[in-house]
gemmi code that builds the backbone of each chain (N, CA, C; Angstrom):
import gemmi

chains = {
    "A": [
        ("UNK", (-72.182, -28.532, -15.889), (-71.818, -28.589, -17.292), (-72.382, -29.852, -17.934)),
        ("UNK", (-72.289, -30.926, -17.169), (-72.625, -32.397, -17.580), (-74.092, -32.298, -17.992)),
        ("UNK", (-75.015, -31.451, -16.867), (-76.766, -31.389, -17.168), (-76.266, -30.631, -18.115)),
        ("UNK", (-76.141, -29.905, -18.184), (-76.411, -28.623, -19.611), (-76.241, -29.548, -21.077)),
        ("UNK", (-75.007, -30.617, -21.187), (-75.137, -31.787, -21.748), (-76.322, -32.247, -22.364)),
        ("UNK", (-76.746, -33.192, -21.023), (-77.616, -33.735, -20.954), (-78.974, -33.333, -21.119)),
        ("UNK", (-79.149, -32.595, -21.223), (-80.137, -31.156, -21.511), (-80.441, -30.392, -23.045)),
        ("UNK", (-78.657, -30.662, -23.565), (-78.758, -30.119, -25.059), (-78.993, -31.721, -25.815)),
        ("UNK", (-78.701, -32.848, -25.311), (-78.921, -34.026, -26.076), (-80.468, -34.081, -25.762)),
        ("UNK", (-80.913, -34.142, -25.273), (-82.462, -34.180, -25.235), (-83.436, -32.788, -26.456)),
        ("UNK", (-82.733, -32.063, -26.213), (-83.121, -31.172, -27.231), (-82.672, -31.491, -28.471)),
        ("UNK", (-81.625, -32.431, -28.778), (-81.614, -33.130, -30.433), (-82.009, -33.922, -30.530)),
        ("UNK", (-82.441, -34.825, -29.197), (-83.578, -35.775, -29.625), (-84.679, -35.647, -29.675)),
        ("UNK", (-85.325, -34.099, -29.201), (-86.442, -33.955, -29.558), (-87.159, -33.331, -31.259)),
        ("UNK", (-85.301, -33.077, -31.938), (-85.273, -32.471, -33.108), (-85.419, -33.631, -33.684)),
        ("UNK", (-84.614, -34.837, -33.227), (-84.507, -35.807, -34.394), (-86.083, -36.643, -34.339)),
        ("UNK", (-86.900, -36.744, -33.405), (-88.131, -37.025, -33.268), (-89.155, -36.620, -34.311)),
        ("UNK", (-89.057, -34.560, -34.476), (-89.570, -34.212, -35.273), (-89.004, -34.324, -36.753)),
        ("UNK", (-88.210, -34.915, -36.916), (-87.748, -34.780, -38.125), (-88.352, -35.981, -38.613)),
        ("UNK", (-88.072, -37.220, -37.863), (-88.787, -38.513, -38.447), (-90.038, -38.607, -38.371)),
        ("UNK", (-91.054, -37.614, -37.843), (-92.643, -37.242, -38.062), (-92.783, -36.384, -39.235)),
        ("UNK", (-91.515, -35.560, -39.404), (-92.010, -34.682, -40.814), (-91.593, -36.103, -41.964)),
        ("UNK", (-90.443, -36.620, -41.796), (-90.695, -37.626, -43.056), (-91.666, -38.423, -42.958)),
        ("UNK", (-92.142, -38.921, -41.828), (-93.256, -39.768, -41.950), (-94.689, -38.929, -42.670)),
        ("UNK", (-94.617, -37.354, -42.490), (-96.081, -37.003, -43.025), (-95.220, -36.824, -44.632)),
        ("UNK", (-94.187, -36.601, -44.978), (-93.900, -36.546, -46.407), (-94.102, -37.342, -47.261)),
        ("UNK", (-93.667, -38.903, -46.410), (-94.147, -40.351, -47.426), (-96.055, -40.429, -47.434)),
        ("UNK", (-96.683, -39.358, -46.110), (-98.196, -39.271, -45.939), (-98.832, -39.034, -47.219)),
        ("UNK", (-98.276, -37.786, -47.775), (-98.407, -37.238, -49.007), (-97.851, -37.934, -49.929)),
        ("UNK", (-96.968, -38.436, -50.239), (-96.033, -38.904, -51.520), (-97.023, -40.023, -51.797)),
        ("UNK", (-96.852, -40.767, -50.619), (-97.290, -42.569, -51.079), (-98.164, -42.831, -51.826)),
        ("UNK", (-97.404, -43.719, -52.985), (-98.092, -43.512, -54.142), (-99.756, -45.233, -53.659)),
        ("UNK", (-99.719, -45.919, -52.734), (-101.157, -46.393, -52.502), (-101.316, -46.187, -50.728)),
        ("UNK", (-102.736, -46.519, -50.962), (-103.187, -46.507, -49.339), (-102.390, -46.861, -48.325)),
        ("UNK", (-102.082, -48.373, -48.693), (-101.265, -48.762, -47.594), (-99.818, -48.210, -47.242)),
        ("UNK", (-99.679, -47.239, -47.523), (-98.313, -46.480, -47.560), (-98.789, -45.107, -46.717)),
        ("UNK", (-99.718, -44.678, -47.010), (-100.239, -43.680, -46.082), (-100.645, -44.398, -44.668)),
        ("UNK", (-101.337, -45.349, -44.280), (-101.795, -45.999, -43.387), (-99.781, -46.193, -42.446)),
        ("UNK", (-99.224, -46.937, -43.189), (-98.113, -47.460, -42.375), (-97.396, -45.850, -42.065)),
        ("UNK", (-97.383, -45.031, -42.784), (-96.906, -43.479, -42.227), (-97.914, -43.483, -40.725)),
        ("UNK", (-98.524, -43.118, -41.106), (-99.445, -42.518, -39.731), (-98.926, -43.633, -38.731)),
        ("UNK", (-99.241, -44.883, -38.954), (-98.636, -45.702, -37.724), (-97.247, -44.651, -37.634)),
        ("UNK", (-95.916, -44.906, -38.334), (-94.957, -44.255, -37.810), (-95.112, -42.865, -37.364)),
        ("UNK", (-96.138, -42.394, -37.799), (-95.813, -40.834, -37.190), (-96.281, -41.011, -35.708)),
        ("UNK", (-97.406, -42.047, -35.624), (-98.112, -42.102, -33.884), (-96.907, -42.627, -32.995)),
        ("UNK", (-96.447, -43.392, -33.538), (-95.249, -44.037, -32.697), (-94.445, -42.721, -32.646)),
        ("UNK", (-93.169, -42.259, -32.990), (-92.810, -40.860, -33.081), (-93.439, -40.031, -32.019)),
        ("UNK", (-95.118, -39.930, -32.216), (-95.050, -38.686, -31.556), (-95.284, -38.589, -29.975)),
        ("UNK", (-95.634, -40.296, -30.269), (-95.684, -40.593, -28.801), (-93.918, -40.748, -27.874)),
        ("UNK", (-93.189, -40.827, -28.744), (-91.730, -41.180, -28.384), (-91.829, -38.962, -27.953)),
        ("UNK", (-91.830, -38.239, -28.724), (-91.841, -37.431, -28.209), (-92.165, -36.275, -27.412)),
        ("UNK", (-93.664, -37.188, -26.953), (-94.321, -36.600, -25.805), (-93.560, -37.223, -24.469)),
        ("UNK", (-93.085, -38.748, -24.472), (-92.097, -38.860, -23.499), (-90.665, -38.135, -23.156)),
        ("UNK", (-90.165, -37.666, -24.410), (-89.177, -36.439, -24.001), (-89.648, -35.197, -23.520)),
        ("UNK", (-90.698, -34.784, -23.747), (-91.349, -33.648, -23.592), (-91.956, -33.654, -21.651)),
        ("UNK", (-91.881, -35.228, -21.431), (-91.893, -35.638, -19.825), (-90.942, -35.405, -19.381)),
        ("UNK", (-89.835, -35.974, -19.777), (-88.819, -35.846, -19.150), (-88.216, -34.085, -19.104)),
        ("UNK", (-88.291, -33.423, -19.872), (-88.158, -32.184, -19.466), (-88.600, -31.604, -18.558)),
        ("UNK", (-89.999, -32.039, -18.549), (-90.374, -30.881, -17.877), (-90.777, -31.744, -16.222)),
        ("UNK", (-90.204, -33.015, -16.406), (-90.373, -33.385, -15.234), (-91.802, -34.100, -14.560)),
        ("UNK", (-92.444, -34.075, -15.813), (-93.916, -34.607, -15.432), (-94.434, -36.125, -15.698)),
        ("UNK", (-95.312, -36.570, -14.932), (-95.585, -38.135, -15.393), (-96.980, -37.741, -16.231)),
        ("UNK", (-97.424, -36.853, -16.070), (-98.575, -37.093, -17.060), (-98.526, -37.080, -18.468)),
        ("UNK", (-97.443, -36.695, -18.809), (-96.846, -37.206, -20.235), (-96.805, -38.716, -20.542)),
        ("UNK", (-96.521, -39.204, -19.794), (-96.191, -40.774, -19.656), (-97.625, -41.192, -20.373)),
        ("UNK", (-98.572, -41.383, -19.283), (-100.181, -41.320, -19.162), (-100.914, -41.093, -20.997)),
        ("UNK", (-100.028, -39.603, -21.290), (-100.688, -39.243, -22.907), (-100.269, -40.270, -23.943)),
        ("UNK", (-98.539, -40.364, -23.194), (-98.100, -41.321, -24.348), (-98.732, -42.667, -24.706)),
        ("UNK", (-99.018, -43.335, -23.300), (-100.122, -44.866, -23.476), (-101.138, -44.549, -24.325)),
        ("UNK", (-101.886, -43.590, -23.779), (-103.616, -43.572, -24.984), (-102.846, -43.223, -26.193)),
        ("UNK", (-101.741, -42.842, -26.865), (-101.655, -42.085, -28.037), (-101.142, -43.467, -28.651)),
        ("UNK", (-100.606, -44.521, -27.929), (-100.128, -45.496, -28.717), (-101.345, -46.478, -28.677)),
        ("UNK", (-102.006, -46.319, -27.851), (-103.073, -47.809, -27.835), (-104.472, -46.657, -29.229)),
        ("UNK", (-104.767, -45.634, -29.129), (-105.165, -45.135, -29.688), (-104.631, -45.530, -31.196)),
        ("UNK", (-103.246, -45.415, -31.880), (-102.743, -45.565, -32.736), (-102.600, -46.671, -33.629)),
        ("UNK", (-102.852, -47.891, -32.622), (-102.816, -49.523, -32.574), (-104.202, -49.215, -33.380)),
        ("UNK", (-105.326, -48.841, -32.524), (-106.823, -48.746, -32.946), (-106.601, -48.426, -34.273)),
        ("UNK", (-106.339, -47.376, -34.895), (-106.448, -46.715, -35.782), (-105.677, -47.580, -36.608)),
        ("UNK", (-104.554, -48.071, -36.773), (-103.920, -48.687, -38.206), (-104.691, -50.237, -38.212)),
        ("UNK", (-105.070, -51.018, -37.435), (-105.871, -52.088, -36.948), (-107.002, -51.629, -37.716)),
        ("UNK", (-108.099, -50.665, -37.682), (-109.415, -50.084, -38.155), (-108.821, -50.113, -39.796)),
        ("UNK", (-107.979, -49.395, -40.202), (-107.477, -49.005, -41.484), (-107.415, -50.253, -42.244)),
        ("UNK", (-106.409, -50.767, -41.487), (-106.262, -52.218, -42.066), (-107.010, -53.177, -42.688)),
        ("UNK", (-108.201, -53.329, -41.457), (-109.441, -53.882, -41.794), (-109.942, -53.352, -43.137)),
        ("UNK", (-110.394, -52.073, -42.952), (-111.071, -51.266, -44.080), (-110.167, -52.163, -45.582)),
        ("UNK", (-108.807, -51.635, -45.409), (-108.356, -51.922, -46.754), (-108.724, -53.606, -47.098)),
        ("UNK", (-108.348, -54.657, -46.595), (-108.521, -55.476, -46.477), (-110.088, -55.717, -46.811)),
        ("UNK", (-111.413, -55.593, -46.347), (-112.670, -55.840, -46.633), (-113.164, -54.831, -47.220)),
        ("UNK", (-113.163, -53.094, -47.120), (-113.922, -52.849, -47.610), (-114.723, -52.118, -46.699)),
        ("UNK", (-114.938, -52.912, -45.348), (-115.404, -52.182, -44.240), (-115.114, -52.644, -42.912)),
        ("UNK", (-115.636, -51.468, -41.814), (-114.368, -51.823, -40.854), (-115.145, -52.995, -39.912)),
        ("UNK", (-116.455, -52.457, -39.291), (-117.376, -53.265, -38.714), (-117.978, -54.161, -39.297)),
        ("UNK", (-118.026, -55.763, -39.786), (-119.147, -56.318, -40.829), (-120.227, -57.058, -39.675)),
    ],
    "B": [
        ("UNK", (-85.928, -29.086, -17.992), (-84.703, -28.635, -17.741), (-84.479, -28.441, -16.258)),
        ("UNK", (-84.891, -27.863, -15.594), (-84.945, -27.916, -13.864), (-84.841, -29.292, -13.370)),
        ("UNK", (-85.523, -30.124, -14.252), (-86.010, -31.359, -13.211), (-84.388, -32.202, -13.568)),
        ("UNK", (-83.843, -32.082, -14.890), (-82.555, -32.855, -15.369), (-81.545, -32.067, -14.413)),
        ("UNK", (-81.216, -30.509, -13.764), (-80.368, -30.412, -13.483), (-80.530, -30.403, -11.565)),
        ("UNK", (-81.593, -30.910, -11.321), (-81.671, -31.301, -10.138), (-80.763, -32.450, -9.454)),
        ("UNK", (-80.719, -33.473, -10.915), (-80.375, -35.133, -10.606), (-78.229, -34.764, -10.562)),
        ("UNK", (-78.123, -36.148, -9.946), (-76.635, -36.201, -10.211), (-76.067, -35.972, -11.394)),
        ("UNK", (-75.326, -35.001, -11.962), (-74.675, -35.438, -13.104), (-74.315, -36.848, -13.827)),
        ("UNK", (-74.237, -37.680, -13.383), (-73.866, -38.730, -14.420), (-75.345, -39.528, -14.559)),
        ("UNK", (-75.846, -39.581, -13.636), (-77.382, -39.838, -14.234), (-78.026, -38.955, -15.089)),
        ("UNK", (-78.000, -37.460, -15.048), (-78.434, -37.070, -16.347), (-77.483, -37.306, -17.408)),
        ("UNK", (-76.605, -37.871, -17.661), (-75.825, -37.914, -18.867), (-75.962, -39.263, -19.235)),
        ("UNK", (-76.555, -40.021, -18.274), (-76.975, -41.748, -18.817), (-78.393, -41.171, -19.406)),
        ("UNK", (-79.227, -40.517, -18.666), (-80.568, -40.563, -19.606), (-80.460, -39.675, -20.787)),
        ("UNK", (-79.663, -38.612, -20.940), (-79.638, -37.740, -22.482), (-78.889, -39.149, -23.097)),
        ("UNK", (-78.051, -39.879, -22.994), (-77.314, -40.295, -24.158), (-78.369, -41.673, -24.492)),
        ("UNK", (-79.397, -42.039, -23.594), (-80.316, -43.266, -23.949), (-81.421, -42.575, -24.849)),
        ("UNK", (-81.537, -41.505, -24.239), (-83.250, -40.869, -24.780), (-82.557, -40.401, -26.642)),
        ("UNK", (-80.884, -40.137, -26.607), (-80.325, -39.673, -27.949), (-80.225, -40.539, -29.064)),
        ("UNK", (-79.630, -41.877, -28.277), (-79.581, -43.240, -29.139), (-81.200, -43.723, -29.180)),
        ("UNK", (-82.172, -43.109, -28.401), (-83.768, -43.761, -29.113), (-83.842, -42.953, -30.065)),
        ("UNK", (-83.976, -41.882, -29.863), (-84.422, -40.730, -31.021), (-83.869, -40.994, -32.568)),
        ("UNK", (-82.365, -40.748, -32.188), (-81.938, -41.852, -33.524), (-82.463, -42.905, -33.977)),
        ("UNK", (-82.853, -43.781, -33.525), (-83.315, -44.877, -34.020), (-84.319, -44.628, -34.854)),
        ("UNK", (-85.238, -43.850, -34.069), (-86.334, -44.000, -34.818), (-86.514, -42.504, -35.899)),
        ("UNK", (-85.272, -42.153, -35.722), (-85.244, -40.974, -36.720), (-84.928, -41.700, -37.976)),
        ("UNK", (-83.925, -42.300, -37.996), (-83.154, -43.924, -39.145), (-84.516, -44.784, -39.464)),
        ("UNK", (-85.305, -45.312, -38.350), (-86.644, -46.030, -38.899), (-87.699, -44.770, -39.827)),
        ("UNK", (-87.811, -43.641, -40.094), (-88.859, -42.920, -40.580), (-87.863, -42.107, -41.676)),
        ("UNK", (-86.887, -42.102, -42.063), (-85.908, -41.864, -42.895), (-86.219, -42.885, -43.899)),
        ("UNK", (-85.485, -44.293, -43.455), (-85.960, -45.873, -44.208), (-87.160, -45.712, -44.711)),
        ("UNK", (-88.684, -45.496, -44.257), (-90.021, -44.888, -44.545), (-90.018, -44.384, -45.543)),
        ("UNK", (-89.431, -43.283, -45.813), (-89.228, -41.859, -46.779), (-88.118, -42.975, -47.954)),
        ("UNK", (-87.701, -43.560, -47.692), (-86.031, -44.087, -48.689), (-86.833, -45.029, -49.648)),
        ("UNK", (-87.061, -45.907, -48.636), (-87.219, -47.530, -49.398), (-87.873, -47.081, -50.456)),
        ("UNK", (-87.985, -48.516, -51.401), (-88.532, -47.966, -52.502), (-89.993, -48.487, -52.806)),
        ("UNK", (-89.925, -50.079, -52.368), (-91.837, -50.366, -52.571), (-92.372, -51.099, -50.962)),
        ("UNK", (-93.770, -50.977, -51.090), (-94.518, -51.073, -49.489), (-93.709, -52.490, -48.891)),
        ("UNK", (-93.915, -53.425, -49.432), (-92.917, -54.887, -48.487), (-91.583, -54.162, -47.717)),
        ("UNK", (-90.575, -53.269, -48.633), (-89.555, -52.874, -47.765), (-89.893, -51.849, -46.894)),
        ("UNK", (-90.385, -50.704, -47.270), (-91.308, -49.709, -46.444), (-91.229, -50.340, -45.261)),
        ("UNK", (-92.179, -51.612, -44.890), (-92.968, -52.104, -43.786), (-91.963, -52.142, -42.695)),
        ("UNK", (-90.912, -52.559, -42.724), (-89.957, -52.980, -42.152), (-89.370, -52.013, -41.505)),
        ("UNK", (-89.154, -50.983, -41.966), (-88.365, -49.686, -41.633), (-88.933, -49.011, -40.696)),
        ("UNK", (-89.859, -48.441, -40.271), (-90.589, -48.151, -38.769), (-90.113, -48.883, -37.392)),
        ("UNK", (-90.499, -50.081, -37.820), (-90.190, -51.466, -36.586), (-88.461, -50.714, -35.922)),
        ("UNK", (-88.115, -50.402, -36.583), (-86.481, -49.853, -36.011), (-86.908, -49.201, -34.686)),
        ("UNK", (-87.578, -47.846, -35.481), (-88.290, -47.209, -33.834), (-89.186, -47.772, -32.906)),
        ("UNK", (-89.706, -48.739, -33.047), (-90.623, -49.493, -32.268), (-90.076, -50.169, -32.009)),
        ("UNK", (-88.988, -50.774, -31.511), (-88.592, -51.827, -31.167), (-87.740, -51.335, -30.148)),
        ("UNK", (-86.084, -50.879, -30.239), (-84.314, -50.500, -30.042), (-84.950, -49.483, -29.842)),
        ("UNK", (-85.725, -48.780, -30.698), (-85.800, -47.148, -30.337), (-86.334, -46.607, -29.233)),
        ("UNK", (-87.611, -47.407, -29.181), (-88.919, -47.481, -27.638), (-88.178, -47.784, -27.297)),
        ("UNK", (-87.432, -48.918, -26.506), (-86.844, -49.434, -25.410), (-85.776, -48.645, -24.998)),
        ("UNK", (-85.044, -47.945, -25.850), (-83.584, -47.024, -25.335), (-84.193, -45.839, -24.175)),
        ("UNK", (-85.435, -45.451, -25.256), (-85.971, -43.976, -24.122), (-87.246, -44.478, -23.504)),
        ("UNK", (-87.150, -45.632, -23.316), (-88.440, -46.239, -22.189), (-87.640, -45.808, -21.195)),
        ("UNK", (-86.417, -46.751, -20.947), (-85.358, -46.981, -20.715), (-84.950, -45.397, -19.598)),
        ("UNK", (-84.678, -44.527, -20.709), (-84.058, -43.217, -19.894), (-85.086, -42.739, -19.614)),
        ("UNK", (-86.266, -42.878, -19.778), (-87.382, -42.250, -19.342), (-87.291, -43.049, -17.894)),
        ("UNK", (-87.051, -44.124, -17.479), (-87.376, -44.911, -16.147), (-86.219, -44.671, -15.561)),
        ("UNK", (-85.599, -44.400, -16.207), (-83.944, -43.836, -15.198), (-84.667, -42.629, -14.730)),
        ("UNK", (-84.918, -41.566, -15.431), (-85.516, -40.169, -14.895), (-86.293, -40.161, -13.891)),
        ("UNK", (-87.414, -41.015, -14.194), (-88.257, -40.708, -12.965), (-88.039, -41.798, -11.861)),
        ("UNK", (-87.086, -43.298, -11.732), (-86.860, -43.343, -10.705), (-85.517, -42.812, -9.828)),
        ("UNK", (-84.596, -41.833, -10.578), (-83.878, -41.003, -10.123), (-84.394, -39.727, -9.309)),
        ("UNK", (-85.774, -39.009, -10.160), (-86.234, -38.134, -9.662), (-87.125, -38.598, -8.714)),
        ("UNK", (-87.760, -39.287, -8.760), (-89.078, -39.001, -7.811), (-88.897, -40.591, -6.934)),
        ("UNK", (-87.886, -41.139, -6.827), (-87.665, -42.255, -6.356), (-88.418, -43.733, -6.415)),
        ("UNK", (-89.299, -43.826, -7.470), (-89.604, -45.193, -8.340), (-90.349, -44.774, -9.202)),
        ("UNK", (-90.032, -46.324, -10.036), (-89.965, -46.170, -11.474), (-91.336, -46.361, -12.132)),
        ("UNK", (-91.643, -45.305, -13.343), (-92.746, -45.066, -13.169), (-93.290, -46.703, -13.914)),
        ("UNK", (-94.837, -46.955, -13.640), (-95.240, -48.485, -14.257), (-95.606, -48.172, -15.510)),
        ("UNK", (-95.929, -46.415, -15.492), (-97.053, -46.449, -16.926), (-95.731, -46.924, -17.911)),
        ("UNK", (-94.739, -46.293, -17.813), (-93.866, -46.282, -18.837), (-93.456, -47.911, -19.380)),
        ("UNK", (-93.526, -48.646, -18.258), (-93.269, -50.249, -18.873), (-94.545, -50.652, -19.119)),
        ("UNK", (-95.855, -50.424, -18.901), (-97.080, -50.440, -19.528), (-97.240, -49.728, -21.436)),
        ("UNK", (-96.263, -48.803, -21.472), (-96.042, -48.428, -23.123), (-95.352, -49.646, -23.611)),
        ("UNK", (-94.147, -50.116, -22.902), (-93.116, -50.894, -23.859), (-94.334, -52.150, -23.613)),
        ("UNK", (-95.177, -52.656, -23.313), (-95.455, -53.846, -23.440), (-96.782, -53.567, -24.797)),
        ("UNK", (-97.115, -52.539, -24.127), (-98.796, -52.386, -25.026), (-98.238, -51.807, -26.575)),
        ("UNK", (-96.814, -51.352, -26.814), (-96.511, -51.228, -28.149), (-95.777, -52.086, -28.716)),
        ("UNK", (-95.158, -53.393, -28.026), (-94.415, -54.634, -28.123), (-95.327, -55.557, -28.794)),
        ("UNK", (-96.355, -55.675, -27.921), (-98.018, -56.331, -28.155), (-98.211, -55.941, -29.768)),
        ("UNK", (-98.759, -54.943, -29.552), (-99.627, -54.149, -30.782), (-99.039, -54.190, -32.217)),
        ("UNK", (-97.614, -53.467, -32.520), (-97.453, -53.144, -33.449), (-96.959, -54.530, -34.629)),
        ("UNK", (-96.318, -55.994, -33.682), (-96.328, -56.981, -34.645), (-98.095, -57.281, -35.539)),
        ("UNK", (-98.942, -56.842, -34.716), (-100.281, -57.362, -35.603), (-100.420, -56.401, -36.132)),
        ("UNK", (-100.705, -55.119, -36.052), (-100.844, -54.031, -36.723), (-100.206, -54.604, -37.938)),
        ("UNK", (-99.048, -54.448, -37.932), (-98.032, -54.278, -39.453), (-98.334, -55.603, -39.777)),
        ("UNK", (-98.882, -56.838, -39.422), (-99.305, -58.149, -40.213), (-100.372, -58.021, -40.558)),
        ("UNK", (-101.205, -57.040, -39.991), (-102.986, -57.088, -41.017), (-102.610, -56.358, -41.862)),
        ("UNK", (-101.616, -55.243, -41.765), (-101.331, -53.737, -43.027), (-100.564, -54.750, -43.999)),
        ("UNK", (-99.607, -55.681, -43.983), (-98.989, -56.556, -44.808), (-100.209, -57.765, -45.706)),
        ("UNK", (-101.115, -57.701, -45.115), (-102.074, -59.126, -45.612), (-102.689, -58.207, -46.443)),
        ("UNK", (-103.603, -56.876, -45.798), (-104.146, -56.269, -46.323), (-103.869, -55.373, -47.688)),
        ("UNK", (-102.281, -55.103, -47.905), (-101.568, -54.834, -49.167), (-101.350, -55.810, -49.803)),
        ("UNK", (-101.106, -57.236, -49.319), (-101.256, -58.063, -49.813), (-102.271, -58.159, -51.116)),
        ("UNK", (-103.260, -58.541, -50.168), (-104.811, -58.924, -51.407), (-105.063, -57.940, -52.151)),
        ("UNK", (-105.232, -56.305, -52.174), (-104.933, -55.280, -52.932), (-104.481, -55.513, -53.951)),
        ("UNK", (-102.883, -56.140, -53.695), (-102.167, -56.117, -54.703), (-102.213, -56.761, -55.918)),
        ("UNK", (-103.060, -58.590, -55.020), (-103.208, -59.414, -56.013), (-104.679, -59.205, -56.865)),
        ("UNK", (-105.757, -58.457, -56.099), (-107.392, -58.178, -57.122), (-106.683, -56.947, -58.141)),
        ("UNK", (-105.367, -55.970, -57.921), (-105.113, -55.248, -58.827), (-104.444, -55.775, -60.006)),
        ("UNK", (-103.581, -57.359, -59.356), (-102.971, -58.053, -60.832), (-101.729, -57.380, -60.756)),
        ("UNK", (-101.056, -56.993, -59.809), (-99.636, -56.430, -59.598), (-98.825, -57.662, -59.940)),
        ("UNK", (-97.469, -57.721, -60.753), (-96.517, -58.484, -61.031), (-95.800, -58.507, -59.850)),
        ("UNK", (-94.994, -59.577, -59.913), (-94.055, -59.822, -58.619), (-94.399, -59.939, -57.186)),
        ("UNK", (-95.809, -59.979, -57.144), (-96.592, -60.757, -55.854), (-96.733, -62.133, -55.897)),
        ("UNK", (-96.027, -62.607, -53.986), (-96.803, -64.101, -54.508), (-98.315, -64.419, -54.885)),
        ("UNK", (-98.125, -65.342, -55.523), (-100.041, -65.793, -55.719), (-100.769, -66.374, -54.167)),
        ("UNK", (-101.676, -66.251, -54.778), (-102.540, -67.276, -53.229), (-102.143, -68.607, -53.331)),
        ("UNK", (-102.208, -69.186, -52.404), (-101.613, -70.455, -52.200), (-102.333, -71.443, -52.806)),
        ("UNK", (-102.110, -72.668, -52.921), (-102.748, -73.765, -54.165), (-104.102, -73.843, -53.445)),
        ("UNK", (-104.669, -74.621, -54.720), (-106.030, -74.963, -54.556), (-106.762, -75.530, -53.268)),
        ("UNK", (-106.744, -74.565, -52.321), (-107.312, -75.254, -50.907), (-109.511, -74.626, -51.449)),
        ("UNK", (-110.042, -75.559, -51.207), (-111.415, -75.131, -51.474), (-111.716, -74.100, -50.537)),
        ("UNK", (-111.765, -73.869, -49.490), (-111.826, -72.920, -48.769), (-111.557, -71.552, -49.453)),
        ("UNK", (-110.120, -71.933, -49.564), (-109.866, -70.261, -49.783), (-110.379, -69.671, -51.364)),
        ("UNK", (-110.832, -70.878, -52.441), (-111.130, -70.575, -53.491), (-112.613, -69.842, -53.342)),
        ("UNK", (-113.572, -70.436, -52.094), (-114.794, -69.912, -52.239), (-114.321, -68.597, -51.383)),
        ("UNK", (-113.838, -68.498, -50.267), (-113.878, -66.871, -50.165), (-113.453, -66.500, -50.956)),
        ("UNK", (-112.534, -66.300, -52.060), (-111.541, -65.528, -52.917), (-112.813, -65.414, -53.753)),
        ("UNK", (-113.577, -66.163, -53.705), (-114.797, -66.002, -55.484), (-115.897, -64.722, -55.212)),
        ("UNK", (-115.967, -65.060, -53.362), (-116.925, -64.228, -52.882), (-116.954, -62.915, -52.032)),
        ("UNK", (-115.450, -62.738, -52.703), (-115.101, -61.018, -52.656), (-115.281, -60.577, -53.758)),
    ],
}
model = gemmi.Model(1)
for chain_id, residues in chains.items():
    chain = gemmi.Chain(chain_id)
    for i, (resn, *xyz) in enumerate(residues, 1):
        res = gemmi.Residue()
        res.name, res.seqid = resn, gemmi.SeqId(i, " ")
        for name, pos in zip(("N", "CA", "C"), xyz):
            atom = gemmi.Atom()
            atom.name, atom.element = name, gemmi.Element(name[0])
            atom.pos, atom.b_iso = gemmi.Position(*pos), 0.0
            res.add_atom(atom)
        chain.add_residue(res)
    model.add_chain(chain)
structure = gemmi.Structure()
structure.add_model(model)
structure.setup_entities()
């Protein structure tokens, strides 16, 4: 009874995961300048990497783990690149 | 689901209620996102899930797999460090970088650039 628990709380945290990726793509769209879209996507990468680690733990696998690292060091890249851009203008000078 | 009802009961009920209190967190940090009202407060509101939030289900994530498979996995404390690392600079170049935006657009209620240092007057001339 306790796993079945433990089992249905993981399944609302995998709801409440997606829910804070759908607001994060809503402020994607809304934000009224760049840097408001840029800081979404950071939150949505964080998010979705939080819920590829639940998506490990279900199913019992470490290679979830593994996706979640590149999706966050990947994500770092990407708002870091953005950043730059907004900031200069361009990303490489 | 197999792999949670393999473990002892009260260890799966320590990792659902850690992995529940992360999820929250960072459900409350991307809510704040969507709420606040201009980018300075915005900025702030993410960091909830990156911070309390990562660490709760790092956390039950390392309970899981050194419950299941008998040690704890490294990649997973390799996330909490490489997103511990990362995301204070991230959100300080996205803060500098809304920054100067704000001030070549002439936005009210930004600080100004700081006093007359020559330095920063010739880069500022030669953007």
């Amino acid at each position: 009874m306790i796993a079945s628990l433990a089992t249905a709380a993981i399944l609302a945290a995998q709801f409440l995961l997606l829910l804070g990726m759908g607001m994060a793509i809503i402020r994607m769209m809304r934000g009224p300048r760049a840097q408001d879209r840029v800081l979404a996507l950071d939150a949505l990468t964080i998010d979705g990497m939080l819920l590829l680690l639940t998506v490990g733990i279900r199913t019992g696998s470490i290679l979830y783990v593994e996706a979640g690292l590149i999706i966050a060091l990947l994500g770092f890249a990407a708002t870091a690149a953005f950043a730059k851009f907004l900031l200069r203008g361009e990303v490489i000078e | 689901m197999s792999a949670l009802a393999a473990l002892p009961p009260w260890v799966a009920l320590v990792i659902g209620v850690l992995v529940f209190a992360g999820a929250l967190l960072a459900c409350i940090g991307s809510f704040g996102l969507l709420r606040l009202t201009t980018f300075y407060r915005r900025v702030h509101a993410p960091t909830l899930g990156t911070t309390l939030g990562m660490y709760l289900l790092l956390a039950g994530t390392i309970v899981f797999f050194w419950a299941g498979e008998g040690r704890p996995g490294l990649h997973v404390i390799l996330i909490g460090v490489c997103v511990t690392v990362t995301t204070p600079i991230s959100l300080m170049l996205l803060a500098r970088a809304a920054l100067d935006r704000d001030r070549r657009a002439g936005t009210t209620g930004v600080p100004a650039a700081e006093t007359p240092d020559p330095e920063v007057g010739r880069t500022g001339s030669k953007r």
